[in-house]
C-alpha positions as CSV (number, residue, x, y, z in Angstrom):
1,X,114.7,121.8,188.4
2,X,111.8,124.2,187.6
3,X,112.7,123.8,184.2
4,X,112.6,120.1,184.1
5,X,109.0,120.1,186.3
6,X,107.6,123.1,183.3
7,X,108.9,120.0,180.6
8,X,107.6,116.8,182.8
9,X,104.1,119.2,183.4
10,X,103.7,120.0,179.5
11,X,104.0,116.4,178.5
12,X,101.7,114.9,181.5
13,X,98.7,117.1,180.3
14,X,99.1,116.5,176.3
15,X,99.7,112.8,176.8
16,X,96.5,113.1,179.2
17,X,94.7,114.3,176.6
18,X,96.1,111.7,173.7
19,X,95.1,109.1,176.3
20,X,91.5,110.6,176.6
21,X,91.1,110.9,173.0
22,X,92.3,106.9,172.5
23,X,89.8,106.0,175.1
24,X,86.6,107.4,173.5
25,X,87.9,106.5,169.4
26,X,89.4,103.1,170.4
27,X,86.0,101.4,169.5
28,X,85.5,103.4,165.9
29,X,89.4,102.4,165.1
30,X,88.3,99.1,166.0
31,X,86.0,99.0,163.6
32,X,88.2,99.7,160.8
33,X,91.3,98.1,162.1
34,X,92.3,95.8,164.7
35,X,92.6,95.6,168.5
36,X,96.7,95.4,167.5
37,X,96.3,98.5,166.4
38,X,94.7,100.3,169.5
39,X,97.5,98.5,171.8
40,X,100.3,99.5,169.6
41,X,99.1,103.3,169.8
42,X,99.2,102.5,174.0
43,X,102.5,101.1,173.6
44,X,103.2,104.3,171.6
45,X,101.8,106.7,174.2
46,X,104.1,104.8,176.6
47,X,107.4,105.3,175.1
48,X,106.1,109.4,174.3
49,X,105.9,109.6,178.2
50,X,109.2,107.9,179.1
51,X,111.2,110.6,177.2
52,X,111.5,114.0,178.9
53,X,112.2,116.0,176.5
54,X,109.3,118.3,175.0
55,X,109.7,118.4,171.4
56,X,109.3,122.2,170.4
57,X,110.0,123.9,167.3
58,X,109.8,127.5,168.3
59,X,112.7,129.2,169.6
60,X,113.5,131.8,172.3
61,X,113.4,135.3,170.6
62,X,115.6,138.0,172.7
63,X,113.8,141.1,172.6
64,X,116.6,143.8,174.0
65,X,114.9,147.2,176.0
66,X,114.6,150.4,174.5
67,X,115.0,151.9,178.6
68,X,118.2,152.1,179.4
69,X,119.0,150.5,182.6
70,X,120.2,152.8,185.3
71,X,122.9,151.1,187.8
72,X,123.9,152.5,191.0
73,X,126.5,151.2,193.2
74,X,125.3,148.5,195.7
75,X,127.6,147.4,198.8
76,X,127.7,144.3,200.9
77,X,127.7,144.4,204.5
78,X,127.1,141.7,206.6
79,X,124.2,140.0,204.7
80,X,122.6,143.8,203.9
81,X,122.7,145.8,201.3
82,X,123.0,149.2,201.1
83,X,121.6,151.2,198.0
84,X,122.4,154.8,197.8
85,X,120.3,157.4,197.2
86,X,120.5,160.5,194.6
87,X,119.7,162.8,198.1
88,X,122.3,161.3,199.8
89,X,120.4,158.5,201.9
90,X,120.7,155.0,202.1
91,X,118.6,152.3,202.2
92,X,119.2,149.0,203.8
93,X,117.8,146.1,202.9
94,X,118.1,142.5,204.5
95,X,117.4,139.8,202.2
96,X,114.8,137.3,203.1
97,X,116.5,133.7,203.8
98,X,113.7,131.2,202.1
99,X,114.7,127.7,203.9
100,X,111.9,125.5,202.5
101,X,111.1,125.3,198.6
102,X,107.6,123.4,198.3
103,X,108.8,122.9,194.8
104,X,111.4,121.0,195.9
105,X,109.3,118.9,198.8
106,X,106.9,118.1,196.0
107,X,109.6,117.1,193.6
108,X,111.0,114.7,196.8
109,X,107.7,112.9,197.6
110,X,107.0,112.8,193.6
111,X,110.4,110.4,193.1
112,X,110.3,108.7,196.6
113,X,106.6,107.7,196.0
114,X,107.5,106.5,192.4
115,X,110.6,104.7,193.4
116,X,109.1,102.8,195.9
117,X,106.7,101.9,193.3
118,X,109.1,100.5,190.9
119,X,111.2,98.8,193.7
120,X,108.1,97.0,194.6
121,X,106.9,95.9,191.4
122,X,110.8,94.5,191.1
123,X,110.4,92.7,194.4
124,X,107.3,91.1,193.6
125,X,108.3,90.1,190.1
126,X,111.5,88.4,191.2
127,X,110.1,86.7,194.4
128,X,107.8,85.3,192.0
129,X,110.3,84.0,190.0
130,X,112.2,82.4,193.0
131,X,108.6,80.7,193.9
132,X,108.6,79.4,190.1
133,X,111.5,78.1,190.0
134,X,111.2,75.9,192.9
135,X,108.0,74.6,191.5
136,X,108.9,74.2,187.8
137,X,110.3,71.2,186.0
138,X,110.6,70.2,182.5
139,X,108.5,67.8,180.5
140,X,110.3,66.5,177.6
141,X,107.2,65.6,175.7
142,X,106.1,69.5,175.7
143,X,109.3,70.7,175.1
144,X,109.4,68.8,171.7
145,X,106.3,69.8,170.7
146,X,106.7,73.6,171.5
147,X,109.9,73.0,169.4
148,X,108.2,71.5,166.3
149,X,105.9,74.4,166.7
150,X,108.8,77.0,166.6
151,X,110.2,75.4,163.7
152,X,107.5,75.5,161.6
153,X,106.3,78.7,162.1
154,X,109.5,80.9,162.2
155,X,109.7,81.5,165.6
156,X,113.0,81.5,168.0
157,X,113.6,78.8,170.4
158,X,112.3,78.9,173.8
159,X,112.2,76.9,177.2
160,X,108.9,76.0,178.4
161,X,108.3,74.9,181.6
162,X,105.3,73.1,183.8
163,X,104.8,75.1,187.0
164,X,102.6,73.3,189.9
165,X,100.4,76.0,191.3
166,X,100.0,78.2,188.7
167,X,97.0,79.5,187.4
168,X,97.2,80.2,183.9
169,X,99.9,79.9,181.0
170,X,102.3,82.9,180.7
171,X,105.7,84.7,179.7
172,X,108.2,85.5,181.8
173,X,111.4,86.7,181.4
174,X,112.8,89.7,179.7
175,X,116.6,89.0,179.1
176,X,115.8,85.1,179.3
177,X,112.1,84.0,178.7
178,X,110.6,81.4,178.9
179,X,107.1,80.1,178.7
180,X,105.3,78.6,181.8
181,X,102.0,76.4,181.8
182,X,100.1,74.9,184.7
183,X,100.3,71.3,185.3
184,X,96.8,70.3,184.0
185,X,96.2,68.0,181.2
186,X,95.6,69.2,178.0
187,X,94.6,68.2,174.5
188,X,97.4,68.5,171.5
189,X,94.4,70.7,170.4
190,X,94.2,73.0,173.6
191,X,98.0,73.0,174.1
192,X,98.7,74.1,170.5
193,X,96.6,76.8,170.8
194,X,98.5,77.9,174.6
195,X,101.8,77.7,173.2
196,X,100.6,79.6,169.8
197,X,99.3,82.3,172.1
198,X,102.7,83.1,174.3
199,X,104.6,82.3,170.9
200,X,103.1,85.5,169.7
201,X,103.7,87.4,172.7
202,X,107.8,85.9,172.5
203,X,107.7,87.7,169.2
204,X,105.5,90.7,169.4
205,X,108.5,91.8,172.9
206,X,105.0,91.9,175.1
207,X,107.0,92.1,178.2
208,X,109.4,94.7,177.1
209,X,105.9,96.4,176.4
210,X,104.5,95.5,179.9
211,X,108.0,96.9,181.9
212,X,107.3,100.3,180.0
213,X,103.6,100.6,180.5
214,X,104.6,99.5,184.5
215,X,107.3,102.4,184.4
216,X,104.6,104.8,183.2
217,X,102.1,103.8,186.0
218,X,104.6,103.9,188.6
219,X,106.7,106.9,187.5
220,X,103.2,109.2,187.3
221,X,101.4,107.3,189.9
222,X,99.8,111.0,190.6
223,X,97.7,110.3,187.4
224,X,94.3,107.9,186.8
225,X,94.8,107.9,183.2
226,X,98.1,106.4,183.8
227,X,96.2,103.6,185.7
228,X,93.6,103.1,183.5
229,X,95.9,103.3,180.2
230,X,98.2,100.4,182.0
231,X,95.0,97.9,182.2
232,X,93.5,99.1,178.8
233,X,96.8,98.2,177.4
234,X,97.5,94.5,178.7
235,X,94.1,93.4,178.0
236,X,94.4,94.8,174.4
237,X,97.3,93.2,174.5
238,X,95.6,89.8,175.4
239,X,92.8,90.1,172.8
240,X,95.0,91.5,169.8
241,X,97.0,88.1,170.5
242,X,93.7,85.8,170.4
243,X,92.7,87.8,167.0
244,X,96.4,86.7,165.4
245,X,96.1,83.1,166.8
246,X,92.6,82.5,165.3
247,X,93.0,85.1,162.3
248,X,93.8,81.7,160.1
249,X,91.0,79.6,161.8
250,X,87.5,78.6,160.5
251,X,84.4,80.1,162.0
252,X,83.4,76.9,163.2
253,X,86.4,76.6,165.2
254,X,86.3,80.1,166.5
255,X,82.9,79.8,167.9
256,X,84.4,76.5,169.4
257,X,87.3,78.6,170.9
258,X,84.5,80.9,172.7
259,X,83.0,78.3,174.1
């Protein structure tokens, strides 16, 4: 176990620092690249910290003693042990019985705290689900139209669904999404662009993405970076998916768009 916490320990503080260094030359990349960019490295990062394993060249080299190791006889009596001595003495010695390992206590409250962490985000996530689906129904007239739009750009079909209550248009779903979109009326303007933005997040895997940045938060829920890095990443997430939807549009209509 020691072992594994030297691993888990080495990769926390380099990934620390990778996530300190994305933070202060995020807006320099941004410059020269894209916001897609910067959330892929995030994504990246994400996957890096997910896998225990601490990828090291260097190898162990034995280096044998030029003492030569002198052994005397030891004896076990009752939980003592008795050395002898070159004068003909003895010395008894009584281990020490260590009951508590903080190492181990640590280690306890590190997995309990980020269990409970991930159970909750579960709970949440499906109860919300459960609400949705009690609220949803289909419209036929949407449905079509999200399907012409999947044709014609190459996309896979999906389900969409009109969800009373909700806030804002979203995916959900990881082994069967769908898209869901408040019941508020809409132009065929305003409603291409909404289903052209959760189009690209069907086919970018932006959930898959958001479950691994969420297992990252809760799993090292000891770390602010972790934190930070999860909110960084869904709202570069959000913008990198406006830049693709208006990357083929005309000035004039993306000033319209900020408006």
């Amino acid at each position: 176990m020691d072992e594994l916490v030297m691993v888990i320990s080495e990769i926390m503080i380099t990934m620390s620092i990778v996530i300190i260094l994305v933070i202060f030359v995020s807006p320099y990349l941004k410059r020269k690249y894209s916001t897609r960019f910067i959330y892929f490295l995030w994504v990246a990062v994400a996957i890096r910290i997910l896998i225990p394993i601490n990828f090291n060249i260097s190898h162990p080299v034995e280096v044998k003693s030029i003492y030569q190791e002198q052994k005397y006889p030891v004896y076990e009596m009752s939980g003592a042990y008795v050395i002898p001595q070159e004068n003909g003495s003895e010395i008894t010695i009584i281990p020490q019985n260590n009951s508590t390992n903080p190492m181990l206590f640590i280690f306890g409250a590190w997995i309990i705290i980020g269990c409970s962490l991930i159970g909750y985000s579960f709970i949440t996530y499906f109860n919300f689900l459960r609400k949705v689906k009690s609220l949803r129904f289909h419209d036929n007239q949407i449905q079509s139209y999200l399907n012409d739009i999947v044709i014609q750009e190459g996309y896979q079909q999906i389900e969409i669904y009109v969800v009373d209550e909700l806030d804002s248009p979203m995916l959900v779903g990881l082994f069967h999404p769908m898209i869901l979109i408040p019941n508020i009326e809409l132009d065929d303007e305003a409603l291409y662009m909404v289903l052209k933005h959760e189009l690209i997040h069907y086919k970018r895997k932006d959930i898959l993405a958001k479950w691994l940045l969420m297992l990252c938060r809760s799993i090292y829920w000891f770390n602010p970076l972790l934190w930070y890095m999860n909110k960084r990443a869904c709202n570069d997430m959000e913008i990198s998916c406006d830049e693709m939807l208006l990357n083929n549009t005309t000035i004039e209509y993306r000033k319209k768009m900020e408006r």
